[in-house]
C-alpha positions in Angstrom: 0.0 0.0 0.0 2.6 2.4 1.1 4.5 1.8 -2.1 1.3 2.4 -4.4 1.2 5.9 -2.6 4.6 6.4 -3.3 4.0 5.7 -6.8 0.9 8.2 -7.2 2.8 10.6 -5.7 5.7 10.3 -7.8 3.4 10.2 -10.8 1.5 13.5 -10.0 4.8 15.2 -8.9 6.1 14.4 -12.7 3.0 15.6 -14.5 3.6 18.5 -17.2 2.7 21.9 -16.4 1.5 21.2 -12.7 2.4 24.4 -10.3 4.7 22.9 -7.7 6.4 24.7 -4.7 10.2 25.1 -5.1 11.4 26.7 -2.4 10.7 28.9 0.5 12.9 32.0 1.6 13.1 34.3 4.8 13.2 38.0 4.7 13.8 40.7 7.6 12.2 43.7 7.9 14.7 45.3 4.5 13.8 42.3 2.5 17.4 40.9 2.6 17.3 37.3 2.8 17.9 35.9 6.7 17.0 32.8 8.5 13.5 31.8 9.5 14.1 32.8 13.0 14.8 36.3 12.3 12.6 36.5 9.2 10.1 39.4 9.1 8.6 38.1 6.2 8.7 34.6 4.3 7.5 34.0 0.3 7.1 30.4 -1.0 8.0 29.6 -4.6 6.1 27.9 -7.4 6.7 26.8 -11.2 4.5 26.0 -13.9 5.7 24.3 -17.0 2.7 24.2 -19.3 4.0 26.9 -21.4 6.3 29.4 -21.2 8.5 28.6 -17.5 7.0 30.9 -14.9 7.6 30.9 -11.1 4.8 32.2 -9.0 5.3 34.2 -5.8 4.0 34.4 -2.9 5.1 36.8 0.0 3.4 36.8 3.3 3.8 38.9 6.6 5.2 37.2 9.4 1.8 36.7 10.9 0.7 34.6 7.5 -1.3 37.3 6.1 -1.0 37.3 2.3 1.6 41.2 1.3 2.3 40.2 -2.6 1.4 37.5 -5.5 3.1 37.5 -8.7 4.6 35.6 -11.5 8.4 35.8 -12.4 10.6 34.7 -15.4 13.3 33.9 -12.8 14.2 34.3 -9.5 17.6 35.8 -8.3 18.0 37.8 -9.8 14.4 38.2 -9.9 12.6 38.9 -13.3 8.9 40.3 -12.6 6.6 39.4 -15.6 3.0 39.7 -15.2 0.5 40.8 -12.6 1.3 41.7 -9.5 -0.8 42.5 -6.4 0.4 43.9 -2.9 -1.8 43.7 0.2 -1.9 46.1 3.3 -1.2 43.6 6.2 -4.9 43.8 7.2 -5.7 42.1 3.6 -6.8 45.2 1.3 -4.7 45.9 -1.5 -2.3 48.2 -1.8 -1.5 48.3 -5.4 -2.5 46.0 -8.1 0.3 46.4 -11.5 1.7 44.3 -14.4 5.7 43.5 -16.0 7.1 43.0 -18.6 10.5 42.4 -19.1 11.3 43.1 -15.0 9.6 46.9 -16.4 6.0 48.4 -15.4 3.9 47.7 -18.3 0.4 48.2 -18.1 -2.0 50.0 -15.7 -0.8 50.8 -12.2 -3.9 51.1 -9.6 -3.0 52.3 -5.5 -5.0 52.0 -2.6 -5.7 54.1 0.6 -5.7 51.9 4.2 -9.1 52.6 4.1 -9.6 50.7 0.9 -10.0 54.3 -0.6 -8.6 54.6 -4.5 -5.1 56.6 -4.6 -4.1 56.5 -7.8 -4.9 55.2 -11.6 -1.2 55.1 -13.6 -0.3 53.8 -17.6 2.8 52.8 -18.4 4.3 51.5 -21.1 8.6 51.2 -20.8 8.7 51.7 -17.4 7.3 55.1 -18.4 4.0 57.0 -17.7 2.3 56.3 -20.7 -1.6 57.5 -20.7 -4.0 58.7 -17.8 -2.6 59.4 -14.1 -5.5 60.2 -11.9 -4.9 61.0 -8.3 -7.4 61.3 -5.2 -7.6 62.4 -1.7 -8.5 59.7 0.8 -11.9 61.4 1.3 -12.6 60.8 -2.0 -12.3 64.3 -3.6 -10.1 64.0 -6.5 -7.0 66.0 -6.9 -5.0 65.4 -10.4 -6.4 64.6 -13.9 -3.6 64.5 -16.6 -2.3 63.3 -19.6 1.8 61.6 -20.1 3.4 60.4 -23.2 6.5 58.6 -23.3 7.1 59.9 -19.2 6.6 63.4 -20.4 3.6 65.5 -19.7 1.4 65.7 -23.1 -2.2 66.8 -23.1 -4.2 68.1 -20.7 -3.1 68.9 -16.6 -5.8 69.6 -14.3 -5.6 69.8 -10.7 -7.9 70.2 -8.4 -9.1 71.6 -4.8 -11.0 69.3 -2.4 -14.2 71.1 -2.7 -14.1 69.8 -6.6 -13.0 73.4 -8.0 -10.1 73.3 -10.7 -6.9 74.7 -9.0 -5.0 74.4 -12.3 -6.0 74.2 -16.2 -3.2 73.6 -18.2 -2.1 72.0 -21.6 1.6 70.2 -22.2 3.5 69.2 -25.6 6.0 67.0 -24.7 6.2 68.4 -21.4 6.2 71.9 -23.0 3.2 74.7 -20.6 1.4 75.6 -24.3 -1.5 76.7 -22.5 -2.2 77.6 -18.1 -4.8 79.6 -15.7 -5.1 78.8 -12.2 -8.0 79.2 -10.0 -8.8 80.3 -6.4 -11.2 77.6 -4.4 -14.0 79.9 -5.4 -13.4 80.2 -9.5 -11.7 83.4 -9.7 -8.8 83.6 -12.4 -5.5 83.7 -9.9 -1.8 85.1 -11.6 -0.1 81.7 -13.2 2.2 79.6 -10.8 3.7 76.1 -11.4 2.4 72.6 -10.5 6.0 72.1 -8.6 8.4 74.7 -7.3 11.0 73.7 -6.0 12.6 74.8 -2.5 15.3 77.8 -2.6 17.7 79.0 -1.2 17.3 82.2 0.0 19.1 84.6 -2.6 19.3 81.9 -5.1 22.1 79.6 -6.4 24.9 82.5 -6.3 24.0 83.0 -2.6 24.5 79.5 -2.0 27.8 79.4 -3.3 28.7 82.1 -0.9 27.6 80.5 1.9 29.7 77.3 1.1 32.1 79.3 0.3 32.2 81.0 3.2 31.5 78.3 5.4 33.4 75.5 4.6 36.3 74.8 6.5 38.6 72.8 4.6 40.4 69.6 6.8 43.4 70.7 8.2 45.0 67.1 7.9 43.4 67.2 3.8 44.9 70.7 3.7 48.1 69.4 4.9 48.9 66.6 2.9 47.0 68.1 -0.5 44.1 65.8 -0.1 40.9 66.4 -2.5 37.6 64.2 -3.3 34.0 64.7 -4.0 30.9 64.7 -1.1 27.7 64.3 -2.4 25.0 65.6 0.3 21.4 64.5 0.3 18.7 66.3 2.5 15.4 67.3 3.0 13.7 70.3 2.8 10.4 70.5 5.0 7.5 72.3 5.1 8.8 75.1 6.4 12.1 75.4 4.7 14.2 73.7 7.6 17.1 71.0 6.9 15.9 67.7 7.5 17.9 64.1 7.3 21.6 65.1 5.9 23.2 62.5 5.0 26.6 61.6 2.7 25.1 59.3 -0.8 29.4 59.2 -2.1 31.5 60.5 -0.1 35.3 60.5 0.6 37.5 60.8 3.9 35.6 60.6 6.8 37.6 64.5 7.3 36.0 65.5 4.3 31.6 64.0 4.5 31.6 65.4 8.3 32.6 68.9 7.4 29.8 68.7 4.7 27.4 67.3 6.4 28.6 69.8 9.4 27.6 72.7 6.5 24.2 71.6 5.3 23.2 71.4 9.1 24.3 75.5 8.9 22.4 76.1 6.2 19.3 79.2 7.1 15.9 78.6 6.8 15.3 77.8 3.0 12.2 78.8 0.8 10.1 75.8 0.9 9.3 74.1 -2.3 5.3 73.5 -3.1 3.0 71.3 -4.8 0.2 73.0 -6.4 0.3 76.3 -4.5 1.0 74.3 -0.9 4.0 73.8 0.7 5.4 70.4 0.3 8.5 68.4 1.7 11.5 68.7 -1.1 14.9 66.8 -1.5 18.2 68.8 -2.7 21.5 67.7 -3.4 24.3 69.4 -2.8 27.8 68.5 -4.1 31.3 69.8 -4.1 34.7 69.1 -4.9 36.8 69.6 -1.5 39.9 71.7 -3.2 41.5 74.2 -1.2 40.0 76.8 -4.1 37.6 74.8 -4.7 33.8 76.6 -5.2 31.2 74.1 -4.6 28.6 72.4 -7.2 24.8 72.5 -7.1 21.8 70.9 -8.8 18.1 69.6 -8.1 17.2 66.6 -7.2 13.5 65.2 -7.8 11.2 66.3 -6.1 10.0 64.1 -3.2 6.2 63.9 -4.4 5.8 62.0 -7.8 3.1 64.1 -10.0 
């Protein structure tokens, strides 16, 4: 008897194109593999042969509740093709999206805790490729607008939470053609940008002064005619204060604590905004430590995607 079972078993296990689990890994809290012990989360692994080879995934929560399904090509390094679905940990979904090629391709759709809709995306490329609509978690809606090929194309409307148009603008590829702004009430306000970005007060040039001004080159550096390049990240918040320096490539340890001793210097920056309100911003500041050196600047993306 027990060798009949053994047989069945054998026989089903060997059957073309049935899903069978392969494997199941351990994740901590970063999603870097670790022991089940010290796992945060765990995903079990499946393959089905009836066509094309495709491994299906499952990643749970530590508690067993269900945080992602989705079919790969391959696994380490992982290629996502297909649909994919994450879950809050209380079981509503988070986002719902499709792969192809390890690349967003398809719609996009995000979810409120609440169960609330976020967001409706297109891509195509790994681009925003269609419609992005955007809403409040009461409902209201917020952003109507039109991408091609990741660039704004068509119209851009924006909108206040009592339904009122903030913003009615037109884009060729991601060139303003056409823009009025609103109050909450309907009256024609003076023209401002969907995203400004946060400033420095006096500008760039000002900035450069105060770096300039500021920096205090190493005197070990200074002495042995050391130079490199710090790369600073930070945050600008709501009300133009530094936020969350930190080094992204650095060099001497001399050299990223003297920058990262500037940017916490820095005065109260103008804070960038989103639509007319003001909205938390990252910055990058980067310089080339040279005893003559003047320092480098540029934007970085802003923190909200839009």
């Amino acid at each position: 008897m027990l060798h009949k079972l053994f047989l069945i078993s054998l026989m089903f296990a060997s059957l073309p194109g049935m899903a069978q689990v392969l494997d199941t890994m351990y994740f901590d809290q970063n999603w870097e593999q670790t022991t089940k012990s010290e796992s945060h989360y765990y995903r079990y692994i499946s393959i089905d042969t009836s066509g094309d080879i495709r491994f299906f995934v499952e990643d749970y929560f530590g508690g067993g509740q269900i945080q992602m399904t989705g079919t790969y090509k391959s696994i380490r390094p992982d290629d996502k093709d297909g649909h994919f679905i994450y879950y809050y940990e209380d079981g509503g979904k988070q986002m719902e999206c499709y792969y192809r090629d390890n690349i967003l391709h398809g719609p996009l759709r995000e979810w409120y805790p609440t169960g609330q809709a976020e967001s409706f995306q297109e891509f195509s490329g790994g681009v925003l490729d269609g419609e992005f609509t955007s809403w409040r978690e009461d409902g209201s809606k917020k952003l109507n607008a039109r991408y091609h090929g990741g660039t704004k194309h068509g119209n851009f409307h924006s909108f206040y939470p009592n339904g009122q148009m903030v913003r009615n603008d037109y884009f060729e590829n991601d060139r303003l053609v056409e823009g009025k702004c609103f109050s909450p009430e309907g009256e024609p306000l003076e023209y401002f940008p969907y995203v400004k970005m946060p400033e420095f007060p006096g500008g760039q040039p000002a900035l450069y002064k105060f770096v300039e001004k500021e920096l205090k080159y190493p005197h070990e550096a200074k002495k042995n005619n050391f130079e490199g390049a710090v790369l600073i990240l930070f945050t600008i918040d709501e009300e133009g204060y530094v936020r969350d320096p930190r080094v992204v490539n650095g060099n001497r340890d001399s050299f990223n604590n003297e920058a990262i001793r500037v940017v916490n210097s820095f005065p109260r920056w103008n804070p960038g905004e989103v639509d007319g309100i003001a909205s938390p911003g990252l910055k990058s500041v980067a310089w080339l430590t040279k005893v003559s050196s003047a320092p480098g600047y540029s934007d970085s993306v802003l923190a909200n995607l839009y």
